[in-house]
N, C-alpha and C positions, 0 to 999 in steps of 0.2 A: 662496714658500710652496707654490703649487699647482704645481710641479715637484718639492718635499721629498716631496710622495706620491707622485707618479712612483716616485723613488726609493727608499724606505722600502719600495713595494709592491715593486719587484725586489728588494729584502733579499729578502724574505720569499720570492717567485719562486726566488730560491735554494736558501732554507730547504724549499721542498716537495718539487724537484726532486733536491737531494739525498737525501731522505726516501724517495722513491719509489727510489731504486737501494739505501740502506743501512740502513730499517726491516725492525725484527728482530720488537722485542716492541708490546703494544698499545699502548703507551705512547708511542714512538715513531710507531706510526702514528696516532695521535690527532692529535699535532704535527705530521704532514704535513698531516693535513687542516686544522687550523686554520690553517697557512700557507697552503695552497689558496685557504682560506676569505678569510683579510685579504691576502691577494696582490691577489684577484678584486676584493673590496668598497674596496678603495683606488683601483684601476684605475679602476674604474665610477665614483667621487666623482672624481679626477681629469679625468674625461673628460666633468665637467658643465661643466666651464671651461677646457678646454683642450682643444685642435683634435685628436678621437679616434686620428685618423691620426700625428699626430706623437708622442702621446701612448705609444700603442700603441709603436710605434716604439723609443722612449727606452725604455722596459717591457722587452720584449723584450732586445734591445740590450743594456744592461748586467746583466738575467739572465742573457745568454747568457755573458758577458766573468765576472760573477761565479764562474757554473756551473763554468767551464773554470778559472779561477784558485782558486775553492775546491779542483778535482780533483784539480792540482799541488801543492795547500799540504800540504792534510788527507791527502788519500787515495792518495799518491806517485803521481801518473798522469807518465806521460814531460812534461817539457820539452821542446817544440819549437820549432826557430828559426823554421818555418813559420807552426806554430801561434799563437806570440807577434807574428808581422807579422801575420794575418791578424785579432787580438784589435785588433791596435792601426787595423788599417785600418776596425774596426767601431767602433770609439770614436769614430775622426773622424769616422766618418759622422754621431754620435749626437749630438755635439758641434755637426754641420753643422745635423743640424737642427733643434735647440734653437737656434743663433745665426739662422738661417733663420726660427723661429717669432719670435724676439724682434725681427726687424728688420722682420717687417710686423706685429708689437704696435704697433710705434712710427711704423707709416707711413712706411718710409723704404724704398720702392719702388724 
């Protein structure tokens, strides 16, 4: 559950960041900020119970793997073969170290 807010909060890290390149009216920009706003206040409750640094990390991480895959879907930005190894070399990482956090949860040194 205190990795679903990890998560949940890069939805929303997405949500704002896309916001900030294609807010038009105010209405839109309100939305970015309220994603700003539960991107931020999710991160911070996450990071009452879980190791800031790794936390952050994962946050980041799959904003950034969201960001660029929203870019391709929504907004036709080029496919690239680079780009797509380079998304997926950031996943392992993310993956590494969420499995990383969980194996000294567990003590297993």
């Amino acid at each position: 559950m205190r990795w679903l807010i990890v998560v949940i909060a890069a939805v929303f890290e997405v949500g704002w960041v896309i916001g900030l390149k294609h807010a038009e009216t105010p209405g839109q920009w309100i939305m970015t900020m309220v994603c700003i706003g539960v991107s931020f206040y999710l991160l911070v409750a996450a990071g009452k119970n879980l190791p800031v640094g790794t936390a952050y990390a994962v946050f980041a991480g799959l904003g950034t793997v969201g960001t660029v895959v929203s870019g391709m879907v929504f907004f036709q930005e080029p496919v690239d073969g680079l780009k797509l190894l380079f998304i997926g070399i950031l996943l392992l990482g993310v993956i590494g170290l969420k499995l990383a956090e969980d194996r000294m949860e567990t003590g297993d040194n």
